[in-house]
C-alpha positions in Angstrom: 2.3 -3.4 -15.9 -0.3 -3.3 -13.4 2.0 -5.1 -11.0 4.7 -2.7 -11.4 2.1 0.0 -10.5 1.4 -2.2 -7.5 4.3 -2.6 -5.9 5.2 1.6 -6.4 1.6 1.7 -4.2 2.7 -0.5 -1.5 6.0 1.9 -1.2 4.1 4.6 -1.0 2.0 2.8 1.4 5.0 1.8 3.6 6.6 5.7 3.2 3.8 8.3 3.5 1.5 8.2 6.8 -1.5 8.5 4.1 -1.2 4.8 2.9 -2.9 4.5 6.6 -6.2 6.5 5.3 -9.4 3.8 5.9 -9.6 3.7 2.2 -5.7 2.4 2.1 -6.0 0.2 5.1 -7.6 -2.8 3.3 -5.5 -2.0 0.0 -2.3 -2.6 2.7 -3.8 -5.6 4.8 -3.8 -7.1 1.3 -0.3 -6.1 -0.2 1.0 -8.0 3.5 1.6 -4.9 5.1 2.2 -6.2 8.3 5.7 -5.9 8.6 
């Protein structure tokens, strides 16, 4: 379950300019947000 609620974060991450908040930034670096 808690990758389920994971992978709805790192959409959110990807959609919404606020997944780029400092406190998001790591969270993203880790989920391979670099594409």
């Amino acid at each position: 379950m808690a990758k389920k609620k994971q992978k709805q974060m790192k959409v959110t991450l990807v959609r919404s300019p606020i997944g780029y908040q400092p406190r998001h930034r790591e969270c993203a670096r880790g989920l391979g947000l670099t594409r």
